[in-house]
SEVEXSE-280353 format. One record per residue: residue number from 1; residue in three letters; x, y, z of N, C-alpha, C in turn. Coordinates in Angstrom, 2 decimals, always signed. Example, Ala and Ser with C-alpha at 12.3 -4.5 7.8 and 13.67 -1.06 7.14 Angstrom:
<domars>
+-----+---------+---------+---------+---------+---------+---------+---------+---------+---------+---------+
! num ! residuo !     nxx !     nyy !     nzz !    caxx !    cayy !    cazz !     cxx !     cyy !     czz !
+-----+---------+---------+---------+---------+---------+---------+---------+---------+---------+---------+
!   1 !     ALA !  +13.19 !   -5.69 !   +7.80 !  +12.30 !   -4.50 !   +7.80 !  +13.20 !   -3.30 !   +7.80 !
!   2 !     SER !  +12.85 !   -2.25 !   +7.08 !  +13.67 !   -1.06 !   +7.14 !  +12.90 !   +0.03 !   +7.87 !
+-----+---------+---------+---------+---------+---------+---------+---------+---------+---------+---------+
</domars>
This chain:
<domars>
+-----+---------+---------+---------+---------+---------+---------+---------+---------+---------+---------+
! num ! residuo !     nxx !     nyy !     nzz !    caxx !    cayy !    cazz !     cxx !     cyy !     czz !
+-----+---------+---------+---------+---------+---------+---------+---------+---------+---------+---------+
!   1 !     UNK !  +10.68 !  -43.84 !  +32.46 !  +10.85 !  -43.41 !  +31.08 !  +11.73 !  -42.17 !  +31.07 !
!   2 !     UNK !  +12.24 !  -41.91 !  +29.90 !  +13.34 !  -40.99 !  +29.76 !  +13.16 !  -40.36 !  +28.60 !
!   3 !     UNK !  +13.00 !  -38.61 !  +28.51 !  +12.83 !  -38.06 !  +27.09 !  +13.91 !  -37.06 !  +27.55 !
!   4 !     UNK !  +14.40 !  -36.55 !  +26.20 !  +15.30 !  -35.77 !  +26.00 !  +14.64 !  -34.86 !  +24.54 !
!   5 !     UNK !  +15.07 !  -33.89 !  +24.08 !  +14.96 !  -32.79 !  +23.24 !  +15.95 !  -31.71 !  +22.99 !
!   6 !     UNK !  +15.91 !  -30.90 !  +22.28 !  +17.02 !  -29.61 !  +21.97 !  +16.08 !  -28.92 !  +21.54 !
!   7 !     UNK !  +16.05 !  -27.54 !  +21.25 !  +16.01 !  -26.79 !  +20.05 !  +16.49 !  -25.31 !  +20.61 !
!   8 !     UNK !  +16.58 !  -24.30 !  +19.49 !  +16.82 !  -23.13 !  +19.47 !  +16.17 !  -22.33 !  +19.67 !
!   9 !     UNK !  +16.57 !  -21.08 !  +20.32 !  +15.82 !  -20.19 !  +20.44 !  +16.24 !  -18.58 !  +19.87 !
!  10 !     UNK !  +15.90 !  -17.58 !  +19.44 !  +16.76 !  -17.03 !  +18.91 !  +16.83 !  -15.67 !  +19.91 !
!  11 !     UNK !  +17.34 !  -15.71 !  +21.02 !  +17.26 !  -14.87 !  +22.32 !  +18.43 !  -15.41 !  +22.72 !
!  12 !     UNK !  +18.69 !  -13.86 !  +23.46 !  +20.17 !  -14.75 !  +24.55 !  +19.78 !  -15.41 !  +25.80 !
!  13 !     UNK !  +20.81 !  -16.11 !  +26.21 !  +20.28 !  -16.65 !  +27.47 !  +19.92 !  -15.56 !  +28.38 !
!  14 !     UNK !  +20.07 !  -14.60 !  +29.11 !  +19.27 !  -13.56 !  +30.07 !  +18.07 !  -13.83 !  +29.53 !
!  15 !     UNK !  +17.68 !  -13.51 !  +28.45 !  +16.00 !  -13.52 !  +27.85 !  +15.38 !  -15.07 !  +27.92 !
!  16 !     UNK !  +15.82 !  -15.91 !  +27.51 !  +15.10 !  -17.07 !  +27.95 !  +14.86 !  -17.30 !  +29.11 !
!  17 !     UNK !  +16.28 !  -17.67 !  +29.95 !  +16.11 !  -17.53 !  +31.65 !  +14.98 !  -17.10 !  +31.97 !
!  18 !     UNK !  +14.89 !  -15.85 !  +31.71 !  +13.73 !  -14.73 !  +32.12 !  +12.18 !  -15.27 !  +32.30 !
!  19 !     UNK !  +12.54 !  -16.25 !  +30.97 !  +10.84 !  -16.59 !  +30.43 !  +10.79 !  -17.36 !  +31.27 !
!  20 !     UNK !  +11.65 !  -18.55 !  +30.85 !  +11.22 !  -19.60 !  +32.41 !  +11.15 !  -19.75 !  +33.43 !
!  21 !     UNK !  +11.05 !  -17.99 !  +34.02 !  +11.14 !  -18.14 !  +35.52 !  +10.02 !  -17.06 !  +35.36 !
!  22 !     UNK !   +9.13 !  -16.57 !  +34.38 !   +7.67 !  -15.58 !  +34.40 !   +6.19 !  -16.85 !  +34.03 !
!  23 !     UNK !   +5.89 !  -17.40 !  +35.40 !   +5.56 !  -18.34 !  +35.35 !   +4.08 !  -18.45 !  +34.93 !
!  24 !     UNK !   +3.43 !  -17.04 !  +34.89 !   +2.51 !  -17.16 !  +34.27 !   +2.45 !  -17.77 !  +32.76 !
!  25 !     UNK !   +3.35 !  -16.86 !  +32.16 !   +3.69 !  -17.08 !  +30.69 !   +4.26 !  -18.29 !  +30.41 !
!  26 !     UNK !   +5.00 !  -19.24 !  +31.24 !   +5.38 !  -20.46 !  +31.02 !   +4.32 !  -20.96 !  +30.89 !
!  27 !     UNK !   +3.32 !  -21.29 !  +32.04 !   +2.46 !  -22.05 !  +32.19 !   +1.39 !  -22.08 !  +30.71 !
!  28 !     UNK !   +1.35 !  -20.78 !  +30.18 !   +0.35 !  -20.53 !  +28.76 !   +1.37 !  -21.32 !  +28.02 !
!  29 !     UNK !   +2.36 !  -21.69 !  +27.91 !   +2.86 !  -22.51 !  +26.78 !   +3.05 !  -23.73 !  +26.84 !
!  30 !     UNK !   +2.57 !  -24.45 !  +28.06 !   +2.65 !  -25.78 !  +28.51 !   +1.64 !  -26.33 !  +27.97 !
!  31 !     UNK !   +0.82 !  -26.97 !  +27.26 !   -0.43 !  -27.51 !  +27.19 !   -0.79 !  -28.18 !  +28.15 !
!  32 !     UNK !   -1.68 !  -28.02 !  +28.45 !   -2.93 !  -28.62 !  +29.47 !   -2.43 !  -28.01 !  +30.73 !
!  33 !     UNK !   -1.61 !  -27.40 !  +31.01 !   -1.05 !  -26.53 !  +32.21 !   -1.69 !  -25.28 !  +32.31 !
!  34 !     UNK !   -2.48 !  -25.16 !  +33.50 !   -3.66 !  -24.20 !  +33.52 !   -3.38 !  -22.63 !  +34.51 !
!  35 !     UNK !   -1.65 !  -23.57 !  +35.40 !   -0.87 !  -22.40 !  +35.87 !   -0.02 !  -22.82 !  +36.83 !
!  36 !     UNK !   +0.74 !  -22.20 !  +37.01 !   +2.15 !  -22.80 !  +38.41 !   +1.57 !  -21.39 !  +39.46 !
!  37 !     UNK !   +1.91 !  -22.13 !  +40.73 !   +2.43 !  -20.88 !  +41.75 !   +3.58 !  -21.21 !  +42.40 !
!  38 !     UNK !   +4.44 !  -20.10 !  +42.53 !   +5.13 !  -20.21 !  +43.58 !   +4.75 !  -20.59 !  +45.03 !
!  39 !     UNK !   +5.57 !  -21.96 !  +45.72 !   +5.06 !  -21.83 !  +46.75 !   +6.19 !  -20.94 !  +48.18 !
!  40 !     UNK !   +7.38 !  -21.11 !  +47.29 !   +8.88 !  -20.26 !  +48.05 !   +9.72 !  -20.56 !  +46.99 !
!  41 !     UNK !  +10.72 !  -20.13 !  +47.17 !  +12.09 !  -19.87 !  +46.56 !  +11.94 !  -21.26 !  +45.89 !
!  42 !     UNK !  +11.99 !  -22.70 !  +46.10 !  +12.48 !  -23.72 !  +46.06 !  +11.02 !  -24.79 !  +45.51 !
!  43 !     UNK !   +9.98 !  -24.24 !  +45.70 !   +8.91 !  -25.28 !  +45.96 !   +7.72 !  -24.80 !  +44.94 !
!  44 !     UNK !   +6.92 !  -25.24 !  +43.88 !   +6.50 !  -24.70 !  +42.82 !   +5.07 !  -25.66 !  +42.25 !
!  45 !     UNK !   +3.61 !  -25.13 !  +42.53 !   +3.20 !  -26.49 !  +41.94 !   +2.73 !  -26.39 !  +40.58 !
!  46 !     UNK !   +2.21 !  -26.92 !  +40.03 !   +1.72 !  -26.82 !  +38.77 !   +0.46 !  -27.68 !  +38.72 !
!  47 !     UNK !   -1.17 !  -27.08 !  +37.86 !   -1.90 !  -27.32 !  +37.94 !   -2.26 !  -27.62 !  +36.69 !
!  48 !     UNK !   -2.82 !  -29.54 !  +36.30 !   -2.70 !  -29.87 !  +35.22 !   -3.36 !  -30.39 !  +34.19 !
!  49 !     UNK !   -4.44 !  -30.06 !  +33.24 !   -5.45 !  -30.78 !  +32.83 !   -5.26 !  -31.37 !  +31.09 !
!  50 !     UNK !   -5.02 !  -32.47 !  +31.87 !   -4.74 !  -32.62 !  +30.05 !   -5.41 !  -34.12 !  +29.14 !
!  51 !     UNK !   -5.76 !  -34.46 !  +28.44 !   -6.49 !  -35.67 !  +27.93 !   -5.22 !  -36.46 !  +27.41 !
!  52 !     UNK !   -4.90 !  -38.07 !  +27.73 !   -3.87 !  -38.36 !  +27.69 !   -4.69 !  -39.70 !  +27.05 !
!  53 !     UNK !   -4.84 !  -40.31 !  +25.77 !   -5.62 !  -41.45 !  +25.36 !   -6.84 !  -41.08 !  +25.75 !
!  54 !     UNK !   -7.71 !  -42.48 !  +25.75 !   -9.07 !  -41.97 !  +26.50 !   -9.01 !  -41.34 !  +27.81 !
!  55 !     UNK !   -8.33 !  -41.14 !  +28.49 !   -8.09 !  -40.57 !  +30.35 !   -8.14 !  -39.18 !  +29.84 !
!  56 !     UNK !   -8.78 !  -38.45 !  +30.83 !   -8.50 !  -37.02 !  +31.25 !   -7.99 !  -37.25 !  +32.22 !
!  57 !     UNK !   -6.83 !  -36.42 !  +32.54 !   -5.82 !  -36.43 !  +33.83 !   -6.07 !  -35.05 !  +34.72 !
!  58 !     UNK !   -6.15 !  -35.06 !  +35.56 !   -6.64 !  -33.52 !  +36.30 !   -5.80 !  -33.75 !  +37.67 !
!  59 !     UNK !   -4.16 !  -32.82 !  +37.69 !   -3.60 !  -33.40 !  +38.54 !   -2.81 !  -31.71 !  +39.21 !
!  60 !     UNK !   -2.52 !  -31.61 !  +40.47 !   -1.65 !  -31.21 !  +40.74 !   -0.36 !  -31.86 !  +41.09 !
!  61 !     UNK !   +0.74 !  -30.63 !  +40.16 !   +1.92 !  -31.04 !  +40.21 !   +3.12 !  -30.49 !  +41.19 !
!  62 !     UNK !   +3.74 !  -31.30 !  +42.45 !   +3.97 !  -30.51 !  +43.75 !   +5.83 !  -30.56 !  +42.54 !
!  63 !     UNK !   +6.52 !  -29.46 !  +42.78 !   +8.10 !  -29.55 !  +42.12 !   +8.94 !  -28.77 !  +42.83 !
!  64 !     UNK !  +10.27 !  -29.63 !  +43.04 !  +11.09 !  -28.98 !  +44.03 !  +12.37 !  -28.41 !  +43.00 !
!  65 !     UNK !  +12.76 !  -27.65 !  +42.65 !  +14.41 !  -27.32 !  +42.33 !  +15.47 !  -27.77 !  +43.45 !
!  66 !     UNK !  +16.24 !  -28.95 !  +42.78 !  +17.23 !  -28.91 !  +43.43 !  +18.55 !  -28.35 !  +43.55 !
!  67 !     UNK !  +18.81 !  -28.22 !  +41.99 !  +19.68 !  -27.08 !  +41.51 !  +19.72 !  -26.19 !  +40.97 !
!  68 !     UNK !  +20.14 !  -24.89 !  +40.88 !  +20.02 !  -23.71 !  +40.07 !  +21.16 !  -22.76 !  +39.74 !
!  69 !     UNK !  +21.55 !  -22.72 !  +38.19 !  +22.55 !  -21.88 !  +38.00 !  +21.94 !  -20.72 !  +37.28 !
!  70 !     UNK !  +21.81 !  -19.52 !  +37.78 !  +21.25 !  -18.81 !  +36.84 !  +21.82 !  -18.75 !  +35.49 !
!  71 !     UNK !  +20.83 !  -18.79 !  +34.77 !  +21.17 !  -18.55 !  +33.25 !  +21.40 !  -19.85 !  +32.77 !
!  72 !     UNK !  +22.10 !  -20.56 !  +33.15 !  +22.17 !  -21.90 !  +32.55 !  +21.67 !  -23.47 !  +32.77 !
!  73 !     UNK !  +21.32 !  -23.10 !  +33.71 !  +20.90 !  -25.11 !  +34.74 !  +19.80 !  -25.08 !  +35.56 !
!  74 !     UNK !  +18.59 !  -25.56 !  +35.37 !  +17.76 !  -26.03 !  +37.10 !  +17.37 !  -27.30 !  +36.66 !
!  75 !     UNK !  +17.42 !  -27.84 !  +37.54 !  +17.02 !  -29.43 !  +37.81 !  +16.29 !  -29.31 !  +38.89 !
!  76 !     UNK !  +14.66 !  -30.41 !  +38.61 !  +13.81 !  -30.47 !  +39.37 !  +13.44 !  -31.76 !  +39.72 !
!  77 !     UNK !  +12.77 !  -31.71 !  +40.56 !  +11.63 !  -33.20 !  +40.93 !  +10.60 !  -32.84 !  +41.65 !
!  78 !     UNK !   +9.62 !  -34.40 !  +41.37 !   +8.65 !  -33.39 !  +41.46 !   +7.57 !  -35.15 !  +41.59 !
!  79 !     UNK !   +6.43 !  -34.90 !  +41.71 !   +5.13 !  -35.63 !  +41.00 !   +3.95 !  -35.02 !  +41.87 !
!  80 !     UNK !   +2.68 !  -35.78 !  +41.26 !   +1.25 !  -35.45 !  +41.96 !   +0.59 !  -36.63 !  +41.45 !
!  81 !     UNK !   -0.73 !  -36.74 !  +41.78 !   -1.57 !  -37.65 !  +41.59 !   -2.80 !  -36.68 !  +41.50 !
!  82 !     UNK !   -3.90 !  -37.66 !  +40.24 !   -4.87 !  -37.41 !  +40.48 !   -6.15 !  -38.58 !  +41.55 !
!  83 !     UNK !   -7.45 !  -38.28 !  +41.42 !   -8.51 !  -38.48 !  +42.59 !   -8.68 !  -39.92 !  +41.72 !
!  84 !     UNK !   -8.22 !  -40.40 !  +40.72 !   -8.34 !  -41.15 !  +40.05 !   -7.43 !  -42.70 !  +40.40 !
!  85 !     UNK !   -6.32 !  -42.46 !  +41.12 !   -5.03 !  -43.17 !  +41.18 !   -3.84 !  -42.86 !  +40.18 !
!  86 !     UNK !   -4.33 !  -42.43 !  +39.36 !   -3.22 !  -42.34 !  +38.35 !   -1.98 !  -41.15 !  +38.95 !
!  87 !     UNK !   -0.76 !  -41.76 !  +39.02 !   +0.42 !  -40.71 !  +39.91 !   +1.83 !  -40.96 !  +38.74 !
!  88 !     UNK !   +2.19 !  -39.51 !  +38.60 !   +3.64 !  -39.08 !  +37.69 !   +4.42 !  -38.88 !  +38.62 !
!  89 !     UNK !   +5.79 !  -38.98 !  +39.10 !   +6.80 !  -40.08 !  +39.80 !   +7.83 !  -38.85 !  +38.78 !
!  90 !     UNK !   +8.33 !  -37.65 !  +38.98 !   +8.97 !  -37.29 !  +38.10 !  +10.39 !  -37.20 !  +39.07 !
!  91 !     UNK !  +11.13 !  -38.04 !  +38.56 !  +12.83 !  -38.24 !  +39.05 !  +13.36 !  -37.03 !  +39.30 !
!  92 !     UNK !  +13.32 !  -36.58 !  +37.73 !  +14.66 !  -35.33 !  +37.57 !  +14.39 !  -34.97 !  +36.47 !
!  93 !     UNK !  +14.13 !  -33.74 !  +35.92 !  +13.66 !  -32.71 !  +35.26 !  +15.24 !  -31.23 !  +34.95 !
!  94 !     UNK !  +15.99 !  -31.40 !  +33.84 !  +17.16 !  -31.19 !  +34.03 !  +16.82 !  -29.87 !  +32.72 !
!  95 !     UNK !  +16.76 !  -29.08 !  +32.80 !  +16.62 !  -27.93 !  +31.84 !  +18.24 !  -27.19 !  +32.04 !
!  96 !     UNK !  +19.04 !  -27.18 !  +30.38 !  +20.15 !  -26.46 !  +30.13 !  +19.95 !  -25.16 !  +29.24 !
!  97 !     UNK !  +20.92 !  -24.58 !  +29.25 !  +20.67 !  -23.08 !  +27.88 !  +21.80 !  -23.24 !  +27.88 !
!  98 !     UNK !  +22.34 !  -22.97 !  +26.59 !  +23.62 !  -22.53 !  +26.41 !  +23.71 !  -21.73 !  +24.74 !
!  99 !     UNK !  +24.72 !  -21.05 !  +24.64 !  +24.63 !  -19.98 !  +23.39 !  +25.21 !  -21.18 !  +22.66 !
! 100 !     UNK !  +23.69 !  -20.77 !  +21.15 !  +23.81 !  -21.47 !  +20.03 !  +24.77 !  -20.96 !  +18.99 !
! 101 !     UNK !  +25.73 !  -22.02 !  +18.45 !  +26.18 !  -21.67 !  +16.91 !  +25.71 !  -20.86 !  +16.20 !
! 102 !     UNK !  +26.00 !  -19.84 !  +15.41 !  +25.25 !  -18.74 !  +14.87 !  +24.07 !  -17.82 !  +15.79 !
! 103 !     UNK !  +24.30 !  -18.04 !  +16.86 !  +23.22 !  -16.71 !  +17.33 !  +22.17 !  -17.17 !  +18.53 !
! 104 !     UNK !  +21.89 !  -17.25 !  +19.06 !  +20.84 !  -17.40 !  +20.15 !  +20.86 !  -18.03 !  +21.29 !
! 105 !     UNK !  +19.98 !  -19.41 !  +21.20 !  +20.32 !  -20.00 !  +23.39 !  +20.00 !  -21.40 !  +21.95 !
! 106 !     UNK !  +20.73 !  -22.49 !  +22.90 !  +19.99 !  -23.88 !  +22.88 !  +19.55 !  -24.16 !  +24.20 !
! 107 !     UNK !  +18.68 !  -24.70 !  +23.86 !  +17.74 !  -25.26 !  +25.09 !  +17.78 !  -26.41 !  +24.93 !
! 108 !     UNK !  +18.31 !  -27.54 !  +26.09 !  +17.87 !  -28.79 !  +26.01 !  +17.61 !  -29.36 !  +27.53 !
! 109 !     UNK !  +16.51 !  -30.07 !  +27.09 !  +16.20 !  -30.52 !  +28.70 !  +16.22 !  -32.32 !  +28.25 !
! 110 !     UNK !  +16.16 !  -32.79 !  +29.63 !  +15.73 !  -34.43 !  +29.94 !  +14.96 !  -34.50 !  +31.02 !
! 111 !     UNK !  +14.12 !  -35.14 !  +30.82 !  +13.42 !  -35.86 !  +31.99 !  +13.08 !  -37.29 !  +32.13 !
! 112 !     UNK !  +13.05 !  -37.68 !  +33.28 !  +13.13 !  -38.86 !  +33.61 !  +11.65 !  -38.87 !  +35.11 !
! 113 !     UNK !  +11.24 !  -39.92 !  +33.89 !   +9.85 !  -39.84 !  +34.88 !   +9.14 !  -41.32 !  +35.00 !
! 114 !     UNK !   +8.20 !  -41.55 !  +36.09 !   +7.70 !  -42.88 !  +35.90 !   +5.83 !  -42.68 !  +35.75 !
! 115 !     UNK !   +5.07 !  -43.42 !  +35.36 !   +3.60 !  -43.29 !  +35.35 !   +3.02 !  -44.22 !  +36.06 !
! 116 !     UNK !   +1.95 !  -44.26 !  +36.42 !   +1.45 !  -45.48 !  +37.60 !   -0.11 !  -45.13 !  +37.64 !
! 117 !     UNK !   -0.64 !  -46.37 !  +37.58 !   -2.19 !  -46.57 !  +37.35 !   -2.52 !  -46.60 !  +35.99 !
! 118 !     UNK !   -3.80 !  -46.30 !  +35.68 !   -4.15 !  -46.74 !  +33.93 !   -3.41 !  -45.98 !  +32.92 !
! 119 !     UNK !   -3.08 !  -44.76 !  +33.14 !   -2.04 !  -43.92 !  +32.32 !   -1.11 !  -44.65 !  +32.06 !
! 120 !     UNK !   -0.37 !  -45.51 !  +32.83 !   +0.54 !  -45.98 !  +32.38 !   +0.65 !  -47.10 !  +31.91 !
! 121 !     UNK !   -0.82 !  -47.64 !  +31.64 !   -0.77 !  -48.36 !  +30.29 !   -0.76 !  -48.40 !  +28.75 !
! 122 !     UNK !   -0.47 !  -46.53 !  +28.56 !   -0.15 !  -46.28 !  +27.54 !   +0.89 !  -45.99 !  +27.23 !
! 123 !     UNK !   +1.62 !  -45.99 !  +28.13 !   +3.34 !  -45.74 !  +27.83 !   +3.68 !  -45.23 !  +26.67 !
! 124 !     UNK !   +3.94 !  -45.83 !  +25.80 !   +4.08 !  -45.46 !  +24.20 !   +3.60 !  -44.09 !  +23.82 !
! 125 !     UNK !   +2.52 !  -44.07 !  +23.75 !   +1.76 !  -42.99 !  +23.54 !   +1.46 !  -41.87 !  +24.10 !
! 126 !     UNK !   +1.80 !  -42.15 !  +25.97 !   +2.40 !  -40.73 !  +26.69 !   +3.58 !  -40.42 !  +26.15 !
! 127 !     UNK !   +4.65 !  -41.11 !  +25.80 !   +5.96 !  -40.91 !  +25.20 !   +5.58 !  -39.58 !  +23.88 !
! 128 !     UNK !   +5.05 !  -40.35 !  +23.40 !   +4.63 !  -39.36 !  +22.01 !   +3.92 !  -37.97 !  +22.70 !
! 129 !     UNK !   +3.39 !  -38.20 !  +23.21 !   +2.60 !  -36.31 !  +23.93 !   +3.97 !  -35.86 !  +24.22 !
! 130 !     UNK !   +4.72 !  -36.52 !  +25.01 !   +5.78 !  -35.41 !  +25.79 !   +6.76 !  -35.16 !  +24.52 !
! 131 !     UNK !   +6.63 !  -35.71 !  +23.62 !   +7.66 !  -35.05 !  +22.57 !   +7.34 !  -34.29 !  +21.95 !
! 132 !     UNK !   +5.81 !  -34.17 !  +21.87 !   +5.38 !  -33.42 !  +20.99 !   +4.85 !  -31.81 !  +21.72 !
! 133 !     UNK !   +4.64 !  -31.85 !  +23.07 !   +5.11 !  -30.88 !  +23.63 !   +6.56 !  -30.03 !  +23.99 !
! 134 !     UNK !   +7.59 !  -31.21 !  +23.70 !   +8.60 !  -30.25 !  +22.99 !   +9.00 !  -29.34 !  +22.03 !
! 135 !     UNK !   +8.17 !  -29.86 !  +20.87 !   +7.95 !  -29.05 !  +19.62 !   +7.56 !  -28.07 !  +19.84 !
! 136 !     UNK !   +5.72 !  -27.94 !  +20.70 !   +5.10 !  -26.85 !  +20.89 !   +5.46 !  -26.20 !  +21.65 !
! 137 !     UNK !   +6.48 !  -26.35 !  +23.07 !   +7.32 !  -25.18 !  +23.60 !   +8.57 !  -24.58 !  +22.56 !
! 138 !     UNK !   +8.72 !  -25.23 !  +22.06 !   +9.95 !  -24.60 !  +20.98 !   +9.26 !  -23.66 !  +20.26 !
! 139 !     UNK !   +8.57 !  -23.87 !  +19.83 !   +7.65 !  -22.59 !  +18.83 !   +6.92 !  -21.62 !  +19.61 !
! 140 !     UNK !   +6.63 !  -22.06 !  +20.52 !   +6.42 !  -21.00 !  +21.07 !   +6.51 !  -20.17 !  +22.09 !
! 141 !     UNK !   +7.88 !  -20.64 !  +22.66 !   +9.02 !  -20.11 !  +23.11 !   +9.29 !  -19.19 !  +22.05 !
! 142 !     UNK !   +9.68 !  -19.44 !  +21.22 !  +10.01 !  -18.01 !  +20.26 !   +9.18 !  -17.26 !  +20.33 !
! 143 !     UNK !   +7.67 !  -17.58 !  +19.52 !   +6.78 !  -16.67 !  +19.58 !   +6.95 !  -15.66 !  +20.73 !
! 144 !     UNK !   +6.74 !  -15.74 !  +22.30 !   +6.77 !  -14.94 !  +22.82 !   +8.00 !  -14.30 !  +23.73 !
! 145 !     UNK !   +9.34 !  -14.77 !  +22.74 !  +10.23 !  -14.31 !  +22.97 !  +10.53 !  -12.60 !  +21.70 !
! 146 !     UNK !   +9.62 !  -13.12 !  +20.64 !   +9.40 !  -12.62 !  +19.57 !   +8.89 !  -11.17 !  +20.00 !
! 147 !     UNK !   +7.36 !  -11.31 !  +20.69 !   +6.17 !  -10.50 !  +21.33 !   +7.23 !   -9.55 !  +22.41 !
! 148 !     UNK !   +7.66 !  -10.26 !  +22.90 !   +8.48 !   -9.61 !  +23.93 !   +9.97 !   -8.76 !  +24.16 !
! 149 !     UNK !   +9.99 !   -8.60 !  +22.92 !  +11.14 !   -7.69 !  +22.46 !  +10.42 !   -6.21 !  +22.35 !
! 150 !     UNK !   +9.11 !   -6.29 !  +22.03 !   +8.75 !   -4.76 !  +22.21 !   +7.65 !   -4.60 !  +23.38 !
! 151 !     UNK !   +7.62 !   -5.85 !  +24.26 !   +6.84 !   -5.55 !  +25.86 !   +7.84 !   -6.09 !  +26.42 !
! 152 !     UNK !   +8.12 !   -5.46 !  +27.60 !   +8.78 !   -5.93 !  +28.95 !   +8.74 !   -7.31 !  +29.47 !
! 153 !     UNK !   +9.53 !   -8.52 !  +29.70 !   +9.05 !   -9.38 !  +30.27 !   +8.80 !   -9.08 !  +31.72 !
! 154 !     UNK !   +8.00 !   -9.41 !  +32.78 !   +7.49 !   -9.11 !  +34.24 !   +7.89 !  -10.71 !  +34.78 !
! 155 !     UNK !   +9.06 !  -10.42 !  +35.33 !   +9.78 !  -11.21 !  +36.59 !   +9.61 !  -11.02 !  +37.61 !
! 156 !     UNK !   +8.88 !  -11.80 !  +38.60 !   +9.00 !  -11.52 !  +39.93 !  +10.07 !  -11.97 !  +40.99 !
+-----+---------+---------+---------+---------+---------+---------+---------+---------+---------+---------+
</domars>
């Protein structure tokens, strides 16, 4: 499966960049994402609990960057499984910024991912979560791009 999205942010790219690499604070805007660690430069997991139809999914997520331009490009891959069978197969995970028309960053990402076991007999309807977690990083991506004009963002 394949989703794509846009939206704006009203920050320059240095300031977004920023966010998506303060991974605590990413992780609070992910839903059902309970936190990432670094595991090195390159290697990142993410820990994941989220109710997907009737399934609760409780998965770690192992993700590699394969490319990185600061400020503008990382592309990832990645998947995990949960104790359940159910395993996300994520291809390529392609996050862009670039300065918006009138003022700020666009953000657009794609991902390309596969599902396997009973999760992915909802296809359709995982489709719909991941879009609709686009929305809710868009909003609130601002929000604490908003917050963070008068606190420091903390990059490690």
């Amino acid at each position: 499966m394949e989703l794509t999205d846009r939206f704006t942010v009203q920050a320059d790219s240095p300031t977004v960049w920023a966010l998506f690499w303060d991974l605590p604070r990413i992780a609070g805007l992910l839903p059902g994402c309970e936190g990432v660690d670094a595991i090195d430069e390159t290697h990142y997991r993410a820990h994941i609990v989220q109710r997907v139809g009737p399934f609760k999914v409780t998965m770690d997520l192992d993700l590699e960057v394969l490319e990185s331009e600061v400020e503008k490009r990382v592309v990832l891959t990645g998947g995990g499984h949960d104790r359940l069978g159910n395993r996300l197969s994520l291809s390529r995970l392609a996050l862009e910024l670039a300065p918006a028309d009138g003022g700020g960053t666009d953000v657009s990402y794609s991902m390309d991912f596969n599902l396997y076991g009973r999760m992915a007999t909802l296809g359709g309807s995982v489709v719909k979560l991941e879009w609709d977690i686009g929305i809710t990083l868009a909003d609130c991506l601002q929000v604490v791009v908003n917050v963070s004009r008068s606190l420091p963002l903390k990059v490690d």
